[in-house]
C-alpha positions, 0 to 999 in steps of 0.5 A: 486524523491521517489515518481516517485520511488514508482509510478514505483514499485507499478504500474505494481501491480495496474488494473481495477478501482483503488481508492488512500486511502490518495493520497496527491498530487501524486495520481496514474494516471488514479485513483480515489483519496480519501484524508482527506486534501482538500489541494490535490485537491483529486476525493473525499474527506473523513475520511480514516477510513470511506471512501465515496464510495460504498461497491465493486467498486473497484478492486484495492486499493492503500495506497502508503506511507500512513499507518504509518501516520494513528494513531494506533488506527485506522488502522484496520478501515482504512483497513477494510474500504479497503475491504468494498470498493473491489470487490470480487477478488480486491487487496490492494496494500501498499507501507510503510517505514521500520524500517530501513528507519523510522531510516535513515528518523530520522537520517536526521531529515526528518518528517516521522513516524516510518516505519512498520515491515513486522509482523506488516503489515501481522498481520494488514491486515490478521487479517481484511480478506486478504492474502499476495500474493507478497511483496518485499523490495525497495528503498534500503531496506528503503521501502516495497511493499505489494500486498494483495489478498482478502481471496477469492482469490487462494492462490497458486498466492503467491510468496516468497520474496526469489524467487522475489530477486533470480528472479531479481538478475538473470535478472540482476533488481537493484530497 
């Protein structure tokens, strides 16, 4: 169910050729999947923080509930890996669980990492080369989506979460 729920908030971001960083068993349809567990039956298997594909081949990169399983020591690699592998104009799309989901998900003794504030998140991936240009809240406020531009990108195509909720509550969207 979550997973279906993610797929249909992070699909409408996605285009050109896709890879799916830590794809598990549900990897985004039509991508390349790349996982460290062979269990998953991944395109590619390979190390996230050293990824075995060419530099600039893909447009898109999914990490959808991935990063709070990645060790703190190695998230920046992860991400700089992430811009190794995009074209010049790609887009990094990261689905993470909140802080207030990493607690409902402790509450219920669910095996699920802590989430990751929306600072932690910017400050990560800001500092290894890409800008913020949409994000919102999901799954009732227990999961974000963030989509990142290169920083080649115009910045002009960010939009302010504000204007993303006033937007889907005047539409009457509910997700």
């Amino acid at each position: 169910m979550f997973e279906k729920w993610r797929r249909a908030v992070v699909e409408p971001r996605i285009f050109g050729r896709v890879l799916d960083v830590g794809c598990g068993r549900n990897k985004v349809q039509e991508a390349v999947g790349i996982d460290l567990s062979t269990y998953s039956q991944p395109d590619v298997a390979s190390r996230l923080d050293s990824l075995a594909v060419l530099s600039a081949s893909f447009e898109c990169v999914c990490l959808i509930a991935v990063l709070n399983y990645v060790p703190n020591e190695t998230r920046s690699q992860v991400v700089q890996e992430c811009q190794r592998v995009l074209t010049k104009y790609g887009r990094l799309v990261i689905t993470c669980t909140t802080p207030i989901g990493g607690f409902v998900h402790r509450l219920f003794r669910w095996k699920q990492p802590r989430g990751m504030s929306m600072k932690v998140i910017r400050t990560l991936v800001e500092e290894n080369g890409f800008r913020l240009v949409y994000d919102r809240p999901f799954m009732l406020w227990l999961n974000h989506l963030y989509v990142f531009g290169k920083e080649t990108q115009k910045v002009e195509s960010y939009v302010p979460i504000q204007q993303v909720i006033k937007k889907e509550m005047h539409e009457g969207h509910t997700d």
